[in-house]
Kinemage of the C-alpha trace (Angstrom):
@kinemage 1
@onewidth
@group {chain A} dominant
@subgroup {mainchain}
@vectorlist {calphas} color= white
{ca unk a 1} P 0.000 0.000 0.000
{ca unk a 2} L 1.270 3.106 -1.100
{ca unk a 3} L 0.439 6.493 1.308
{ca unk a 4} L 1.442 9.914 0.847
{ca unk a 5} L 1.281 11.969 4.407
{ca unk a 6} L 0.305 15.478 4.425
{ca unk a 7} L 1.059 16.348 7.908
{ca unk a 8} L 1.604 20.129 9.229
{ca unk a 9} L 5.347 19.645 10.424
{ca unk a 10} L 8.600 18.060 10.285
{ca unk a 11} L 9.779 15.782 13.081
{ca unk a 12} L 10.041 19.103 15.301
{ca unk a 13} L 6.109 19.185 15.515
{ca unk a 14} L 4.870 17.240 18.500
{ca unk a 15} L 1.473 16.359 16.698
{ca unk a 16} L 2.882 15.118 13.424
{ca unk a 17} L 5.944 13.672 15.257
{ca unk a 18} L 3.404 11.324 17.335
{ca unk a 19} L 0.585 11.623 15.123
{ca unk a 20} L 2.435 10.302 12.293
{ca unk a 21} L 6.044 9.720 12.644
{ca unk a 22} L 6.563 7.381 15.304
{ca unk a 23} L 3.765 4.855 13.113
{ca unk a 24} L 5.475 5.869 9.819
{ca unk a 25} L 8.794 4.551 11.140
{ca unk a 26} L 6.982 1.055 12.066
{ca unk a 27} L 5.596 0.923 9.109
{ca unk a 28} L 8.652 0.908 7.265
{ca unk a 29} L 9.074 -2.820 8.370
{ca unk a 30} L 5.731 -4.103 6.612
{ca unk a 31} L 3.785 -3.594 3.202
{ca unk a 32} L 2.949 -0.056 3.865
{ca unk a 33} L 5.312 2.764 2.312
{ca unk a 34} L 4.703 5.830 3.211
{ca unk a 35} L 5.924 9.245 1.801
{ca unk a 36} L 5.648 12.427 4.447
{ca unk a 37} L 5.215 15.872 3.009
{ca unk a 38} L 5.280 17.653 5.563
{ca unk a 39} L 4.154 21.794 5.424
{ca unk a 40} L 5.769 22.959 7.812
{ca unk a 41} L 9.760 22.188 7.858
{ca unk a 42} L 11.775 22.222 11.083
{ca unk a 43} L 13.567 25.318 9.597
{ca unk a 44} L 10.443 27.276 9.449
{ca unk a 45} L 9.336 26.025 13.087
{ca unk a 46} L 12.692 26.811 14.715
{ca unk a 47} L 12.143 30.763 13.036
{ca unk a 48} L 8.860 30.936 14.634
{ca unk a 49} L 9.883 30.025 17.927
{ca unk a 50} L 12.941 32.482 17.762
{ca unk a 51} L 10.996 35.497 16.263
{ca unk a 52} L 7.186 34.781 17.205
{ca unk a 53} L 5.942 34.046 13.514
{ca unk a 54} L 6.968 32.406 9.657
{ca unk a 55} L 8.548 34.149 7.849
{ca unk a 56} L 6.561 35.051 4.934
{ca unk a 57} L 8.817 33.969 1.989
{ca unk a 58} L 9.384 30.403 3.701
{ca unk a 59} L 5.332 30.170 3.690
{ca unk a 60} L 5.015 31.089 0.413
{ca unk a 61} L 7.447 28.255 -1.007
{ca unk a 62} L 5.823 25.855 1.588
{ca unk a 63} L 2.741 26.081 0.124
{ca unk a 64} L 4.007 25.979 -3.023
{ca unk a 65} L 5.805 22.542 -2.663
{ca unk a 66} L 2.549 21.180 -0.783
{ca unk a 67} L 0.205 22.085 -4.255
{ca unk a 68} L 2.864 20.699 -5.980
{ca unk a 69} L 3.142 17.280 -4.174
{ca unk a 70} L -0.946 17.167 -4.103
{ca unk a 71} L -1.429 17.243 -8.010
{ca unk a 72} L 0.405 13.888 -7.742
{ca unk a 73} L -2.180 12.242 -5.301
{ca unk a 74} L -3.600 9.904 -7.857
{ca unk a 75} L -0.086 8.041 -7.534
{ca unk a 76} L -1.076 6.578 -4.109
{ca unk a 77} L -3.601 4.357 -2.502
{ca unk a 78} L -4.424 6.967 0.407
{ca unk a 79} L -4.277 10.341 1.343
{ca unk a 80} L -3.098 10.777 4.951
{ca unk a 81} L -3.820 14.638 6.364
{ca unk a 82} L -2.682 16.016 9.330
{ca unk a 83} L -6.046 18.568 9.951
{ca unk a 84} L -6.032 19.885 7.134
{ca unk a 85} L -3.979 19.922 4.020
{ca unk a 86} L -3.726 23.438 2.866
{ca unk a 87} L -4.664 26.037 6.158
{ca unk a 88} L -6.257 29.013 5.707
{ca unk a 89} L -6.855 28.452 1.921
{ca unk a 90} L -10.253 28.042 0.255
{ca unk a 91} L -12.318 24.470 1.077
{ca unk a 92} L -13.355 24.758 -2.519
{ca unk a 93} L -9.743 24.455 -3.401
{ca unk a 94} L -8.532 22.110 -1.066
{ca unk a 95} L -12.113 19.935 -2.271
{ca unk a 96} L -10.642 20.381 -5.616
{ca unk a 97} L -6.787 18.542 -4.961
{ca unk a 98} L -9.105 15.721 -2.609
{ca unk a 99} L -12.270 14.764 -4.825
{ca unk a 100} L -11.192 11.862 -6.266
{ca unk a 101} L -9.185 10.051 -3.608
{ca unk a 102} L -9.685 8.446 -0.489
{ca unk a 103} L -8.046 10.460 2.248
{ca unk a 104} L -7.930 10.051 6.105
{ca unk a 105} L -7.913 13.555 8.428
{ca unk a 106} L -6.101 13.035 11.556
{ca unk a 107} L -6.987 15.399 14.590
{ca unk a 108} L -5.308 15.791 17.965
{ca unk a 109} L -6.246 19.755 18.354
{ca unk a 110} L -9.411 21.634 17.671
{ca unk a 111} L -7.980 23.042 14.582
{ca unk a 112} L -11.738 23.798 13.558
{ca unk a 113} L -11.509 26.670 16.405
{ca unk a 114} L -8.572 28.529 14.631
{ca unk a 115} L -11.705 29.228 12.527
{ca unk a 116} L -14.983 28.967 14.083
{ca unk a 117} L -14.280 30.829 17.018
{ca unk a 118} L -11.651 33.686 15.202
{ca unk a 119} L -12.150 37.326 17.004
{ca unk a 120} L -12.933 38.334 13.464
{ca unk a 121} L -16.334 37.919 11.892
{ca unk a 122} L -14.869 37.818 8.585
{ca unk a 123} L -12.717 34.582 9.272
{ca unk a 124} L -15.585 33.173 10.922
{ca unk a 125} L -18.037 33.928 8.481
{ca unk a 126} L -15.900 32.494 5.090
{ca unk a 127} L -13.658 29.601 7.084
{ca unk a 128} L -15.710 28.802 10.529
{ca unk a 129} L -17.312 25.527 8.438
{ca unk a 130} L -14.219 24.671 6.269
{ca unk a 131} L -12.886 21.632 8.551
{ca unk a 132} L -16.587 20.289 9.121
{ca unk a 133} L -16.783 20.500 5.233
{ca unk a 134} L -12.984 18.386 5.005
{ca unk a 135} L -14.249 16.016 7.633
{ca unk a 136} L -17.886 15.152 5.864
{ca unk a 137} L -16.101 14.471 2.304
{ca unk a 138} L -13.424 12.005 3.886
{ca unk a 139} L -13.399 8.772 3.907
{ca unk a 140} L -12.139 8.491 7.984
{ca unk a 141} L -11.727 11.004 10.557
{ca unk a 142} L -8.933 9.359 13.385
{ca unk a 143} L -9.608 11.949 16.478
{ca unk a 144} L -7.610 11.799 19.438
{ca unk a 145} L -10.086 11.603 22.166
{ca unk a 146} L -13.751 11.909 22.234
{ca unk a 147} L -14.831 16.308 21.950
{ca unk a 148} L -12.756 16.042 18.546
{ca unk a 149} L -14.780 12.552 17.254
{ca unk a 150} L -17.733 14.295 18.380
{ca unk a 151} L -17.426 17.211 15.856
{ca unk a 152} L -16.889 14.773 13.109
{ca unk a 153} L -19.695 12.956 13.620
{ca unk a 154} L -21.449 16.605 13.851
{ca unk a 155} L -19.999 17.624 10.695
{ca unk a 156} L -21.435 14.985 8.836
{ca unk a 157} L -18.333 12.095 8.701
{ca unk a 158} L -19.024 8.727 7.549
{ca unk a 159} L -16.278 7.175 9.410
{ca unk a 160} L -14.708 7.885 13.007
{ca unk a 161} L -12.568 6.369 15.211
{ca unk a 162} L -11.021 7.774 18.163
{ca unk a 163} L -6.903 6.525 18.428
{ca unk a 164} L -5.324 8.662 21.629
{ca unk a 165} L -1.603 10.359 20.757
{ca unk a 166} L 0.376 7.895 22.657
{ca unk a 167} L 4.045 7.140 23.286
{ca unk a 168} L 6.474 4.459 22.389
{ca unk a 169} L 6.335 2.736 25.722
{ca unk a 170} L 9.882 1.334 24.811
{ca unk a 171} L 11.673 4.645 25.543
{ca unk a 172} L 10.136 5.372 28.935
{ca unk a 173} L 11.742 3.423 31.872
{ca unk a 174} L 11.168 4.166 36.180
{ca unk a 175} L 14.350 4.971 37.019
{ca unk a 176} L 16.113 5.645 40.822
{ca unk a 177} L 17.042 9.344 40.872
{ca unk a 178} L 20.413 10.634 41.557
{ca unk a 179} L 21.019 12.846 44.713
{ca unk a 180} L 24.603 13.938 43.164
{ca unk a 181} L 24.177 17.455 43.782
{ca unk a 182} L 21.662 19.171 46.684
{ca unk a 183} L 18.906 20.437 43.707
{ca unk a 184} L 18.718 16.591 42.934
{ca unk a 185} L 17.874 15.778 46.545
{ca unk a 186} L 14.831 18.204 46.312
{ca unk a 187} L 11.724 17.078 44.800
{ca unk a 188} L 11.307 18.292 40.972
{ca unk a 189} L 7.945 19.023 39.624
{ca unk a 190} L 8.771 19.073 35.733
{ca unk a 191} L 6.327 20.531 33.227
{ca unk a 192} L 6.956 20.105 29.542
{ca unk a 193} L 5.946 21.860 26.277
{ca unk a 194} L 7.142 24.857 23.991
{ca unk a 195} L 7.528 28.434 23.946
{ca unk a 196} L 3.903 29.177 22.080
{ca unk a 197} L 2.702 27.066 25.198
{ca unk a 198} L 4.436 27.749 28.401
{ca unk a 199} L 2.229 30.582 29.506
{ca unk a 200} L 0.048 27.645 30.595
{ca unk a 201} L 2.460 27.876 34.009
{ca unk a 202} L 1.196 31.024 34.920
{ca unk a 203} L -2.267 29.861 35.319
{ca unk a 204} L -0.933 28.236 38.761
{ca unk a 205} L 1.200 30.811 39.763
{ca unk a 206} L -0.319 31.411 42.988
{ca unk a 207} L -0.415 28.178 43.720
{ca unk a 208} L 3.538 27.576 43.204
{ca unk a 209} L 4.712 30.274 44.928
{ca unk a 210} L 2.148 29.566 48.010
{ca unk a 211} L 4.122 26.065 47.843
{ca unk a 212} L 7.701 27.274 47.723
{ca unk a 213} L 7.216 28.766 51.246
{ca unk a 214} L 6.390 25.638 52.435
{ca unk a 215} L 8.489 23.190 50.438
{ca unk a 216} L 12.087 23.440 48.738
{ca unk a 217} L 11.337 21.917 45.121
{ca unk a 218} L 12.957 22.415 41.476
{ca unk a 219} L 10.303 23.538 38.538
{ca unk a 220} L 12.122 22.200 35.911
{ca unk a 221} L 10.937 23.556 32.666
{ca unk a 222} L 11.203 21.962 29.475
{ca unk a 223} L 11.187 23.162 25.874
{ca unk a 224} L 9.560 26.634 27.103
{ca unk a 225} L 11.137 30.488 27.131
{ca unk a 226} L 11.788 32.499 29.847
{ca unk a 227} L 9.405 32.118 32.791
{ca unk a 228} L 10.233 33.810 36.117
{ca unk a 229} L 8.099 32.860 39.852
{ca unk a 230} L 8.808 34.791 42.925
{ca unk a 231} L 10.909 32.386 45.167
{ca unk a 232} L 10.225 29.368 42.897
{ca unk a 233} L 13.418 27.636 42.159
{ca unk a 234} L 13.136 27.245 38.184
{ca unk a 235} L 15.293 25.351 35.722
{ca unk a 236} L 14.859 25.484 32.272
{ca unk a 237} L 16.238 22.827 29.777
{ca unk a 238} L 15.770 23.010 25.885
{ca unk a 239} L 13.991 20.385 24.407
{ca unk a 240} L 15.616 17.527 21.771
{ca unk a 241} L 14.540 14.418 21.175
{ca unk a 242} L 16.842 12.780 22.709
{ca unk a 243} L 17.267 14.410 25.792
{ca unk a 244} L 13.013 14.695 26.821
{ca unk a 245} L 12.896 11.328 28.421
{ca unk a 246} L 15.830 11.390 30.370
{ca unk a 247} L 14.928 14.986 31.883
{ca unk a 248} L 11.423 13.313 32.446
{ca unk a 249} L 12.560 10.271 34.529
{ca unk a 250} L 14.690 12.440 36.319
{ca unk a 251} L 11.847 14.287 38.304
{ca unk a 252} L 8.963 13.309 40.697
{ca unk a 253} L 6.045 15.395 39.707
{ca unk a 254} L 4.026 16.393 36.253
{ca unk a 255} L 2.024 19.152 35.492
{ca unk a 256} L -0.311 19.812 33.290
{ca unk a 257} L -2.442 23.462 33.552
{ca unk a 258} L -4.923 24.475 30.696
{ca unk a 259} L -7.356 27.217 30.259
{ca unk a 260} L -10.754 26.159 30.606
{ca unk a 261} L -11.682 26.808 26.732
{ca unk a 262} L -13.122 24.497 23.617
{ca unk a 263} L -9.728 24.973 22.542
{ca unk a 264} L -8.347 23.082 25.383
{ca unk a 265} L -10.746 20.916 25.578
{ca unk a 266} L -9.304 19.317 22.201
{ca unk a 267} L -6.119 18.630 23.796
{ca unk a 268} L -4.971 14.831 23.793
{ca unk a 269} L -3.173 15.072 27.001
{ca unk a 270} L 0.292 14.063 25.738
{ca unk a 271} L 2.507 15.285 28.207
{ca unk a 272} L -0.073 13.501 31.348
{ca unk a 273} L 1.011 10.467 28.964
{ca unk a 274} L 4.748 11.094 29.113
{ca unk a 275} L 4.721 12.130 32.978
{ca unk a 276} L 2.683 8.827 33.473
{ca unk a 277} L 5.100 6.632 31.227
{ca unk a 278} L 8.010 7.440 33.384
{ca unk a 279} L 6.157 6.654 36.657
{ca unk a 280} L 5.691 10.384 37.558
{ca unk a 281} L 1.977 11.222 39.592
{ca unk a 282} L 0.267 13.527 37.730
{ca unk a 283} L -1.509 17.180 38.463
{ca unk a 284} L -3.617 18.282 35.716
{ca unk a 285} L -6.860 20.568 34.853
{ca unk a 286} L -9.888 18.852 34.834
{ca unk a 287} L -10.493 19.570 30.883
{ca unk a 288} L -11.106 17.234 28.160
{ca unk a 289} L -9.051 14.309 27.474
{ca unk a 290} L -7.649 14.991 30.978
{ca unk a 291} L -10.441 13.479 32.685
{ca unk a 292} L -10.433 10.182 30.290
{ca unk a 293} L -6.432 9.892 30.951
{ca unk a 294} L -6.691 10.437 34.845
{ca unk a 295} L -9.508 8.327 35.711
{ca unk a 296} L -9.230 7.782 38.662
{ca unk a 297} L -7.231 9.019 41.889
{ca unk a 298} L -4.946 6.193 41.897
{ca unk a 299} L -3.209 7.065 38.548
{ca unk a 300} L -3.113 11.002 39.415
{ca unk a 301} L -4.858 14.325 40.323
{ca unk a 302} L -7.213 16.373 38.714
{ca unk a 303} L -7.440 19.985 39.540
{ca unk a 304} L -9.992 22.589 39.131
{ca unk a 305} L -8.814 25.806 41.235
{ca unk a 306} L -5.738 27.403 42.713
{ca unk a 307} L -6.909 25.650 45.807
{ca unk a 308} L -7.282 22.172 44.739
{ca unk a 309} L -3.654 22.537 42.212
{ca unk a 310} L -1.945 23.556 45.876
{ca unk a 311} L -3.638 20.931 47.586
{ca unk a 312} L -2.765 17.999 45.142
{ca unk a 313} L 1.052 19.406 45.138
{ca unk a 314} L 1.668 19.697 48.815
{ca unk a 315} L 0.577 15.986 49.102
{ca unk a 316} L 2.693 14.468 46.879
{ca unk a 317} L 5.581 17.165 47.832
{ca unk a 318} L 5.131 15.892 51.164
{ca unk a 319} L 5.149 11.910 50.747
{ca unk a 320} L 7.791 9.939 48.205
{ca unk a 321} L 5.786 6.751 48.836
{ca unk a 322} L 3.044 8.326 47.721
{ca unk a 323} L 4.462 9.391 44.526
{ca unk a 324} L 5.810 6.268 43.930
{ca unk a 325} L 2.590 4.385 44.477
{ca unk a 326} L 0.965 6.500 42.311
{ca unk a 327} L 3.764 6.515 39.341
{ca unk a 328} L 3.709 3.061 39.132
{ca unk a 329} L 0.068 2.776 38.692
{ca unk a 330} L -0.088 5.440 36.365
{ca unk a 331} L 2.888 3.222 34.066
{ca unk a 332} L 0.098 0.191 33.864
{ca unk a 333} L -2.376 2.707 32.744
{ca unk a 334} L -0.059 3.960 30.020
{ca unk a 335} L 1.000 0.514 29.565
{ca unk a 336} L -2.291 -0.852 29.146
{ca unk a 337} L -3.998 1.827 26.693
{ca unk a 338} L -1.486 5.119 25.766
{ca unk a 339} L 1.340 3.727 24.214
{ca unk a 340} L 2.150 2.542 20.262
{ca unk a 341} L 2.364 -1.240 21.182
{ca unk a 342} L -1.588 -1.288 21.824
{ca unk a 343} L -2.193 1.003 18.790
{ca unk a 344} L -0.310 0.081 15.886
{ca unk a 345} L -2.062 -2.600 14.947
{ca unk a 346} L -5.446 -0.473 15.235
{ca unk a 347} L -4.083 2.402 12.991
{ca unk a 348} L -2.550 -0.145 10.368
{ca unk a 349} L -6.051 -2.012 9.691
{ca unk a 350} L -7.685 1.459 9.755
{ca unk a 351} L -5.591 2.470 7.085
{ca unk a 352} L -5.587 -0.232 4.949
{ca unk a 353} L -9.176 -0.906 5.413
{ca unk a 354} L -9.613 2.641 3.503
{ca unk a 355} L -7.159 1.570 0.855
{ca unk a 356} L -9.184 -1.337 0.037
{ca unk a 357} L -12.610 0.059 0.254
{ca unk a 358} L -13.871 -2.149 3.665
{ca unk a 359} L -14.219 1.614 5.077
């Protein structure tokens, strides 16, 4: 089976780097070749997050190599989309590159928000139905938890399925933590992310500096920009690939803070599955796929207020066992739904099912 992949980034893009990516490279190994054309390059990603945007000329050419590679669709079995194949351009002439082929849209964000809920009535007005109208004309819509299936099948889809953005359960290990140094003796509670996203921290601001008169911990911050807190103790790491699990296994605590927003509420909870894969407890806001990932109080803490996010710290500051208990219970969970080895196979027949007409 031959695919081509139209997915927003490079392997810099945490959506189309678990989204797509980690099942491409498995797929190498059986009957399924897949090309990846991916919008946005790493280049153009790495500019953003320096200077705040793309820079124009770089969009321009990317969008000029991704109508290029879609005039060649009829080449391949399947179309594969992260989203949406050409943002912010006309359905009629994305419906135009798509009308003969079967293609799959892939969701782990509420990309239909960019649109539908724009501060201007304009963009709202001539885009707020363009990915309802991409999701009715596919053949499959593969959301990443249940608000984003549910807007398929309110859009019209034939075919959903809800896969969650998981993790390659291989990588992750529970590891003893060093006490080389007196910051590794104190408890680290480690968020992780990117620039565009670590503003999220501030919502529990109060919270974390209420704590640090109480406790000595490390806020280890990964992949985000500056961030200062008033006597918290913060450390801030860049992000690779090969460096996120490591800096992951090396704390005790992971947070997760969202606004309470439909935007949010399309989040797949990725990082709650990284914390949990390293046998780290979990504080997160009670929002979306949150709640299906944290199900219960043995695997983690759900949080809801400045209150409850200070609460749910100062316990597991205050007891290792605790946090250990916890961690390992949230592994199983990971274990036993959230990770590649119980999804592969799921994705591959969904995929191939399209190809051959079944769906």
């Amino acid at each position: 089976m031959k695919i081509i992949a139209f997915t927003k980034y490079g392997t810099l893009g945490a959506s189309s780097r678990m989204r797509f990516e980690q099942y491409i490279k498995r797929f190498a190994k059986t009957e399924i070749d897949v090309l990846v054309q991916p919008l946005i390059s790493n280049g153009m990603l790495e500019f953003k997050y320096d200077s705040g945007a793309y820079a124009f000329c770089s969009l321009i050419k990317a969008y000029a190599k991704r109508l290029l590679a879609m005039l060649a669709i009829d080449k391949y079995d399947l179309v594969w989309i992260e989203k949406e194949a050409l943002p912010w351009l006309p359905l009629w002439l994305e419906n135009i590159f798509l009308k003969d082929c079967k293609y799959v849209l892939d969701f782990d964000d509420a990309t239909f928000h960019d649109y539908d809920q724009h501060r201007l009535k304009i963009v709202r007005f001539i885009f707020g139905k363009r990915i309802d109208g991409l999701m009715k004309k596919s053949t499959l819509v593969v959301a990443g938890n249940s608000y984003l299936a549910n807007r398929a099948k309110r859009s019209g889809a034939k075919n959903v399925d809800v896969i969650p953005t998981v993790i390659d359960i291989d990588r992750y290990k529970i590891v003893a933590k060093k006490t080389n140094t007196y910051l590794d003796q104190l408890p680290c509670i480690v968020w992780i992310g990117s620039p565009s996203t670590v503003s999220y921290i501030y919502l529990i601001k109060d919270a974390l500096i209420n704590l640090s008169k109480k406790h000595n911990f490390v806020l280890k911050v990964i992949g985000g920009n500056s961030i200062e807190m008033a006597g918290v103790n913060i450390i801030k790491i860049d992000w690779s690939e090969d460096t996120e699990v490591n800096n992951l296994m090396t704390s005790d605590i992971g947070i997760m803070p969202l606004y309470d927003s439909c935007w949010e509420r399309g989040k797949c909870g990725y990082k709650i599955i990284q914390y949990m894969a390293c046998g780290l407890p979990s504080v997160a806001s009670s929002i979306g796929a949150n709640v299906e990932i944290i199900n219960s109080p043995a695997v983690g803490f759900l949080a809801s207020s400045q209150e409850e996010w200070e609460a749910a710290l100062d316990l597991l500051l205050s007891d290792q066992k605790l946090r250990i208990s916890i961690g390992n219970k949230a592994r199983e969970r990971v274990e036993a739904k959230y990770c590649i080895q119980k999804t592969e196979s799921g994705m591959k027949n969904l995929l191939f099912n399209v190809s051959k007409g079944v769906i």
